[in-house]
N, C-alpha and C positions, 0 to 999 in steps of 0.2 A: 787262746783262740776261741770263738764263738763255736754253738753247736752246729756245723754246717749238717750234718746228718739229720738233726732232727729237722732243719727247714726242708728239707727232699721231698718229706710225706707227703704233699698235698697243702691247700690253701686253708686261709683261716687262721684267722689270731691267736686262738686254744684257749681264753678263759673269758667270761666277764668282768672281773675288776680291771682289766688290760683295755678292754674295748670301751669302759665307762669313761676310760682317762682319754682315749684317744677318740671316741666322735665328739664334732665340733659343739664348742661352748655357744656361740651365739648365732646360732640357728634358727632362721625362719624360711619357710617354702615362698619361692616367688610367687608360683601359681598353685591356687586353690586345688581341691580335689576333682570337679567337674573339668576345670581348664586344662588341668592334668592328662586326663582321661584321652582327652583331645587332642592332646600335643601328641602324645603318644601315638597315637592313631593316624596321626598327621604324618610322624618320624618313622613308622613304618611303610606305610607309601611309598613315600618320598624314595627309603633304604632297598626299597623291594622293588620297585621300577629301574631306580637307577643303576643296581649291584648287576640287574640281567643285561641291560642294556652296555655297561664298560666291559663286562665279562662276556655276553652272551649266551647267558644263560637263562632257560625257562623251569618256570614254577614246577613242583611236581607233588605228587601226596608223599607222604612220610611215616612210616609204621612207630606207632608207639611201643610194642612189642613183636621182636623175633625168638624164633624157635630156637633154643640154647646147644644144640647139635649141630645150628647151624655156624657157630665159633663167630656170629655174625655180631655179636655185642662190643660193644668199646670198653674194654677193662683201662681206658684214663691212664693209670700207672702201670708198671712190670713187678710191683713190689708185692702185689694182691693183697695192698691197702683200704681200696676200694672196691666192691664187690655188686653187681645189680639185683636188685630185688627177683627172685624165681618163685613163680607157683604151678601147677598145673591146671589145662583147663584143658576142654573139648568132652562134655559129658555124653556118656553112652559109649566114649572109645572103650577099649581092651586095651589099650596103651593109650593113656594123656598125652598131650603136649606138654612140653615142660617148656614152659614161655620165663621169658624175663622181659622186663621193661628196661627200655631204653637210656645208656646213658651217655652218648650221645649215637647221633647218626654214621658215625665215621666211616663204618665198614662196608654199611649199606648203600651207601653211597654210589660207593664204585660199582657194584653188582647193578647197580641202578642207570649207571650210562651204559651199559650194555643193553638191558631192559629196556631203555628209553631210547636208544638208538642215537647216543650221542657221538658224532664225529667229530673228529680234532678240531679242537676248536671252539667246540661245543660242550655246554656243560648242564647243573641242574643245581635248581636253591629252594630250597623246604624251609617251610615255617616248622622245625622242628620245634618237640616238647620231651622231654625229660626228668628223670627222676634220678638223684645221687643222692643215697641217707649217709651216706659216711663223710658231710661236710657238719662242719664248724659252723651251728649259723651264727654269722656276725652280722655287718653290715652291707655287704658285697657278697659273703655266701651264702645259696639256699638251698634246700635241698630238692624245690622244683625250678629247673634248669629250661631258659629258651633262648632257640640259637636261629640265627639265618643260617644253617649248614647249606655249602655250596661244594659241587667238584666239577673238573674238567678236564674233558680227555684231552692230553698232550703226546706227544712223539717222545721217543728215545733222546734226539736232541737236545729238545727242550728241559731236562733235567740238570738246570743249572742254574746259580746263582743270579747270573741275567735277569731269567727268565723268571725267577721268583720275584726279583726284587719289581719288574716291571707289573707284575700281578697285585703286589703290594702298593706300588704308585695306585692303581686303579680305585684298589678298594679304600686305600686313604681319603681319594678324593671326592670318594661319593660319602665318607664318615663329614668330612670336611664341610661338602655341599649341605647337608641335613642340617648340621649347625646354622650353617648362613641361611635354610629354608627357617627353620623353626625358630628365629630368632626376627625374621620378618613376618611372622606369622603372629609370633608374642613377641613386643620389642623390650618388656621387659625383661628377658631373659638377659639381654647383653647389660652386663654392667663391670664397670671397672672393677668392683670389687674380684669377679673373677673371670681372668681372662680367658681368651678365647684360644683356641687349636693352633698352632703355629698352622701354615698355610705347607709343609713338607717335614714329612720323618727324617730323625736320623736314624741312620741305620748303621749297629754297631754289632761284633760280635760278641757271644759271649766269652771267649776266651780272654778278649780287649776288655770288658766289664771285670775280669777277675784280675787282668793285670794292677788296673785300678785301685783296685781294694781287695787286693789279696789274702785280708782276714777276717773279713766280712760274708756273712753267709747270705744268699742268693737273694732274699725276699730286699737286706740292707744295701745289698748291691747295685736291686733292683729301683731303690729310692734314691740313692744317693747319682745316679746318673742321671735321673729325672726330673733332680732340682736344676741340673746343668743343662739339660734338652727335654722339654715338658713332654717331646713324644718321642720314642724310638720304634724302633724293628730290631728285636732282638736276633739276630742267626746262631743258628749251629746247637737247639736243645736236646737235650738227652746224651750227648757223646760225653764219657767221662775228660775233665779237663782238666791245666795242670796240676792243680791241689788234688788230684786221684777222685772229685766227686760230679756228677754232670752238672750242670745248671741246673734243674728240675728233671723229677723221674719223665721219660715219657715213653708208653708202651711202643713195647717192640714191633708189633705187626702194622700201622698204616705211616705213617710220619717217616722219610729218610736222615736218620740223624750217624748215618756210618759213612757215609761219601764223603773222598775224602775233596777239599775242597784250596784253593789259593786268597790271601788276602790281596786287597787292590796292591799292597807293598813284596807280595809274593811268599807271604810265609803259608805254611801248611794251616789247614783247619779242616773242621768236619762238619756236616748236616746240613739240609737242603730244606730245612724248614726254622719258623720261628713268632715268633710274636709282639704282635700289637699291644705294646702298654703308655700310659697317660699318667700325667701326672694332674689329679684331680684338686683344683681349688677350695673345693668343700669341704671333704674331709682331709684333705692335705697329706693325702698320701697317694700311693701307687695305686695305680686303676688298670686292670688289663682287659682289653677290650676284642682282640681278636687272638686264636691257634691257628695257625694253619700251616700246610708243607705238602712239596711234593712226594708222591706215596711212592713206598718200595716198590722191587723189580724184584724179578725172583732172585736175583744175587744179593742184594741188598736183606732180606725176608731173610734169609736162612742165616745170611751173616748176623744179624741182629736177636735172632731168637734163639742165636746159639751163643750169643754173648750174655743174652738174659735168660738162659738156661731153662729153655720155652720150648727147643725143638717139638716135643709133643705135640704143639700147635699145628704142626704140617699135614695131621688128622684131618682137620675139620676143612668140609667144602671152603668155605672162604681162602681159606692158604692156598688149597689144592689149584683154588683157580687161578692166582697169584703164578705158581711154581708152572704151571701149566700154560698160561698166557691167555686166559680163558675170559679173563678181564682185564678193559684197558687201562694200559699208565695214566696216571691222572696225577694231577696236583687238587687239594680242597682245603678245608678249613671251617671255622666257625666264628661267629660273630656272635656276642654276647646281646639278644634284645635287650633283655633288663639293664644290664650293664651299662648298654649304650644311651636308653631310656635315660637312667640314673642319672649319669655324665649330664647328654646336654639339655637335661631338665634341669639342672643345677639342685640334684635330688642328694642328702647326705644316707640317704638305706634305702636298699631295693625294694625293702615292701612300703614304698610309698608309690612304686611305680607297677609291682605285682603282687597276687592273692598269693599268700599259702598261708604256710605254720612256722611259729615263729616262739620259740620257748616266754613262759612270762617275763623271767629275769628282764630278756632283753626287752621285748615292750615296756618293762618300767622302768628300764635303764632311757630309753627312748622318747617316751612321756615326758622326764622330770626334762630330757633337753630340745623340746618341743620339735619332736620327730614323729609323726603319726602314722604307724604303717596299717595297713589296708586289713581288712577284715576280712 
């Protein structure tokens, strides 16, 4: 049987000679770098008008750094694989801030419909910016991260598979719409060579993806259902599943992956969250485009962070408010800009669509297969 344990850690292929075999041999960009620039900027529009407008949600500012007392950071995993950059700042204090930078918005989120006076129904989407150093950079990871993070306050009710999945119709259709915008925008983008988004997900769980391929670890799982339906919604991340391992780690405190839940055929499952993945024509592999999930309750919190052996967490303001009701139920999520850039730019590496750092290896791995990322 394959290493399922070590696919768990987080994304990323783990070497360069692996990623030399696997990005695409005959690769050319359709559109130049100036045209680029532009689609992009077009595909954000388009993503940021339309995502407020099906959800109801408006724009808001987004802290690139919170206070690390305030438990307010996205530790990503339960495994503290992943860690956020800390330093101290506020000169002249007698006690520093001890700030970190943001790796994603997830927590602040919620504290933030209360802040912004979001009533049910109503939510809020940030041009977030982020920093992860603990990725693999390859082709699809970097270690500067940007998301459309969005949340919205829901009822007790609405904490169910319904209502997630109808959320997911939403935002499919506005991933959908961009494609059909920015393809009449540049019409050479459409080309047989690679197709276009099926017009609706499938949505499968993951428990039914392991039935599947029982020996197959998560990431092979993740591919080999996507040659069969180029788009899913994966349900139910993070609950350990029959093979004793979950799908993917996913931290214990915002995401509900312990509710227990019914298949359309009535069998038992769990998690009220999941994700948007693609099957990308370019590099011809698995592409994931959106996380998102309806967020714990206080029963839910303690269940989960006594499963991942976190109770300490009930410390920090953020939990307290959680346990307290201090902030409301919400469902949120994140949308990959670059990612999605990438996708319907028919882009084979993110940094042809964003600036960072980008070790040499891989720029000359990139070069020799005329891939030019951004300076």
């Amino acid at each position: 049987m394959r290493d399922k344990r070590a696919d768990l850690a987080g994304p990323g292929i783990g070497n360069y000679e692996d990623l030399e075999k696997i990005l695409p041999q005959d690769y050319y960009s359709i559109l130049n770098p100036k045209e680029t620039q532009k689609a992009i900027f077009a595909v954000k529009r388009y993503i940021e008008e339309n995502l407020s407008k099906e959800l109801n949600l408006t724009m808001v500012t987004v802290p690139l750094i919170v206070d690390v007392e305030s438990g307010m950071n996205d530790m990503l995993d339960r495994d503290g694989s992943r860690t956020p950059i800390e330093f101290n700042c506020g000169l002249g204090l007698e006690k520093p801030i001890r700030a970190s930078i943001v790796q994603a918005a997830t927590k602040w989120k919620r504290f933030a419909l209360k802040q912004f006076g979001m009533g049910v129904g109503e939510g809020l989407l940030t041009d977030m910016r982020a920093v992860r150093k603990d990725y693999f950079l390859d082709h699809d990871h970097s270690a500067y991260v940007d998301q459309w993070d969005w949340e919205m306050t829901i009822t007790e009710e609405q904490r169910n598979l319904n209502f997630l999945t109808e959320v997911v119709k939403k935002i499919w259709k506005v991933i959908k719409g961009a494609e059909t915008y920015i393809q009449g925008l540049f019409p050479k983008l459409k080309t047989d060579k690679y197709p276009n988004l099926p017009d609706e997900l499938t949505f499968i769980h993951a428990e039914d993806i392991l039935d599947k391929y029982p020996d197959l670890p998560r990431k092979e799982r993740e591919t080999r259902i996507l040659q069969e339906y180029p788009a899913v919604f994966i349900y139910g991340i993070g609950w350990p599943l029959k093979d004793g391992y979950p799908h993917e780690m996913r931290a214990a405190d915002y995401d509900d992956w312990i509710t227990e839940t019914r298949s359309k055929d009535g069998r038992p499952m769990h998690g009220l969250n999941g994700d948007i993945l693609v099957w990308n024509p370019v590099t011809k592999r698995r592409h994931e485009l959106s996380s998102m999930g309806i967020r714990v309750n206080p029963k839910t919190l303690k269940m989960q962070l006594e499963m991942s052996g976190q109770l300490d967490f009930l410390e920090f303001p953020y939990h307290k408010a959680i346990l307290n009701n201090e902030i409301p139920l919400s469902i949120g999520g994140g949308i990959g800009q670059s990612r999605t850039y990438m996708f319907l730019l028919r882009k084979a590496h993110l940094g042809e669509v964003s600036v960072t750092v980008w070790p040499k290896i891989l720029k000359d791995i990139c070069k020799k297969k005329n891939i030019y990322v951004l300076e």
